[in-house]
C-alpha positions in Angstrom: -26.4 3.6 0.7 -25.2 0.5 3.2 -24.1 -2.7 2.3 -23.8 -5.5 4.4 -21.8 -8.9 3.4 -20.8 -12.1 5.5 -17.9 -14.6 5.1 -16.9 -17.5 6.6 -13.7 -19.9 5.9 -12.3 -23.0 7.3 -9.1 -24.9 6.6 -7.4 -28.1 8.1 -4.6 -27.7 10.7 -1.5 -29.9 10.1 2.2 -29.9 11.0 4.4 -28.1 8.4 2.9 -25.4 8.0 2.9 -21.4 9.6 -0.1 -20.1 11.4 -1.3 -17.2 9.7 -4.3 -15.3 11.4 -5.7 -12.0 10.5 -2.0 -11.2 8.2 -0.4 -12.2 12.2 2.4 -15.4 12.3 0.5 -17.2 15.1 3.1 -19.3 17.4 2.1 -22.9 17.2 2.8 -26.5 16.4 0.5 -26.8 13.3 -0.5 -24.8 10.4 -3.2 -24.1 8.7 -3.2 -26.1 4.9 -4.5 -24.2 1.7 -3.0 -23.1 -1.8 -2.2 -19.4 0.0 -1.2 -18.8 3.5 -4.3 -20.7 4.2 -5.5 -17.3 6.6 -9.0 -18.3 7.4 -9.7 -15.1 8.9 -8.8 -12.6 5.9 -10.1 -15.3 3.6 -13.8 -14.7 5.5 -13.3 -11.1 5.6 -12.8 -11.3 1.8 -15.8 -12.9 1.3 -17.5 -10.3 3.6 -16.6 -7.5 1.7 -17.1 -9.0 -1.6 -20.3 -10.2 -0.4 -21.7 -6.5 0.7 -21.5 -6.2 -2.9 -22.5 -9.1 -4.7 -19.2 -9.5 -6.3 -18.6 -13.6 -5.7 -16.2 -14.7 -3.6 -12.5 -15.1 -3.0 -12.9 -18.7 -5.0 -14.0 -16.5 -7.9 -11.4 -14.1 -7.7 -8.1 -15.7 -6.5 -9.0 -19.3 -7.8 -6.8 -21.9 -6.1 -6.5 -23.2 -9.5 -4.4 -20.5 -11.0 -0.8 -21.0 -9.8 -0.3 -17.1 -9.3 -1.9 -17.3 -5.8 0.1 -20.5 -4.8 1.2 -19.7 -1.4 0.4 -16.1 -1.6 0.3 -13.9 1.3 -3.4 -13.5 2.5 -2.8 -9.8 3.0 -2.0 -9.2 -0.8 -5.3 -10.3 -1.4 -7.2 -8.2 0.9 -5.5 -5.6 -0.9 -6.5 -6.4 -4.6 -10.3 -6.9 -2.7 -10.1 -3.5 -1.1 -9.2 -2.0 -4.3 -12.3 -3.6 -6.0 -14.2 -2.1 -3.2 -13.1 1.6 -3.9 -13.1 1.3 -7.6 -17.1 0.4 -7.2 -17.5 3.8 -5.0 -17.6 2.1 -1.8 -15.7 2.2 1.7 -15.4 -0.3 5.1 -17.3 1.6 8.1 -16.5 -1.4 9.9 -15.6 -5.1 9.9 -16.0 -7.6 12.6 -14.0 -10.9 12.5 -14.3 -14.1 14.9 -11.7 -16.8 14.3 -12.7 -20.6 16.2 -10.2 -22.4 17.5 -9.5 -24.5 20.5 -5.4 -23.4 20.5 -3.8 -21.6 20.6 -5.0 -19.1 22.3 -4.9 -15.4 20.5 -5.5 -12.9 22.7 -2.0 -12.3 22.9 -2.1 -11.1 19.1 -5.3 -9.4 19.4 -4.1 -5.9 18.9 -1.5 -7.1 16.2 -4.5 -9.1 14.3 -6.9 -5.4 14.1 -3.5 -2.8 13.3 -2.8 -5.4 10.6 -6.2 -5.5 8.8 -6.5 -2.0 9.5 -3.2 -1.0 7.9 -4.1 -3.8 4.8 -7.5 -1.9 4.3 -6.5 1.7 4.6 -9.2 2.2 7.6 -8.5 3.4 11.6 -8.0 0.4 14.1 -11.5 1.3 15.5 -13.1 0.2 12.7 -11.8 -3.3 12.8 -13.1 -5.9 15.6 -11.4 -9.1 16.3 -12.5 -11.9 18.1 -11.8 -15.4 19.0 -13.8 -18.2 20.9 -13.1 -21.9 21.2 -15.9 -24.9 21.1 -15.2 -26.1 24.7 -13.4 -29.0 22.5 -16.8 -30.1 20.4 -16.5 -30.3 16.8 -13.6 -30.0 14.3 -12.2 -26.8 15.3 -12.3 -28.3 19.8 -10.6 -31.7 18.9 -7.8 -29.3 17.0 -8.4 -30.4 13.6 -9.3 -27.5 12.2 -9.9 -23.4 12.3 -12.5 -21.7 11.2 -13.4 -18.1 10.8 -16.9 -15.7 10.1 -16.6 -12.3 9.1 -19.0 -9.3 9.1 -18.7 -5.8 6.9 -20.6 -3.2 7.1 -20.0 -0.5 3.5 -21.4 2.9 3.0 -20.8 4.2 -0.7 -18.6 7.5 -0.6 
């Protein structure tokens, strides 16, 4: 049996912060603010994953709330989520992430963004796709307020 989730995150960019991006430190001016890392991109995977299943979403499970996940490494979750997939008998054929954002410009840490997921999810590199576009400066993510992320997963149970 397939199942197939979506995700999709966005968070505010502002100065003081990292850029986290697919579990990657992203070299730029401004950050991304949330009560984690603020890593749109895993945050939509999450959501994929837990989607394919009908299990909530990363609100439900990591509330922002609950001071345990105050600043927490994005990564961390995707672990406790890919656990949660196993212990329910399933496993990641593949995932595909895009990440929107007008700068900077990632295709320097492509590579970096899909062995990271990979490595977080216990899965081969060619199952993971990462993308990323810009909005030709239109909306909040092309006037540089903002990223946002969608994420796709496609589960077979095992």
């Amino acid at each position: 049996m397939y199942r197939i989730g979506q995700g999709y995150d966005v968070h505010r960019l502002v100065e003081g912060r990292e850029l986290w991006l697919c579990g990657v430190k992203v070299d730029h001016t401004l950050g991304l603010l949330g009560h984690s890392d603020a890593d749109v991109a895993i945050h939509a995977l999450c959501d994929a994953l837990l989607g394919a299943l009908a299990l909530g979403d990363i609100g439900r499970h990591f509330p922002d709330s609950d001071p345990r996940y105050k600043g927490i490494d994005s990564k961390i979750l995707l672990g406790h989520v890919m656990q949660l997939i196993r212990e329910h008998g399933y496993e990641p054929v593949n995932v595909d992430v895009t990440i929107v954002a007008q700068r900077p410009k990632l295709l320097p840490y492509n590579e970096e963004m899909r062995r990271t997921l990979a490595e977080v999810m216990g899965i081969d590199v060619e199952r993971v796709s990462v993308k990323a576009t810009t909005t030709e400066h239109l909306g909040f993510e092309g006037e540089e307020k903002g990223i946002s992320s969608t994420a796709i997963a496609l589960l077979k149970r095992v």
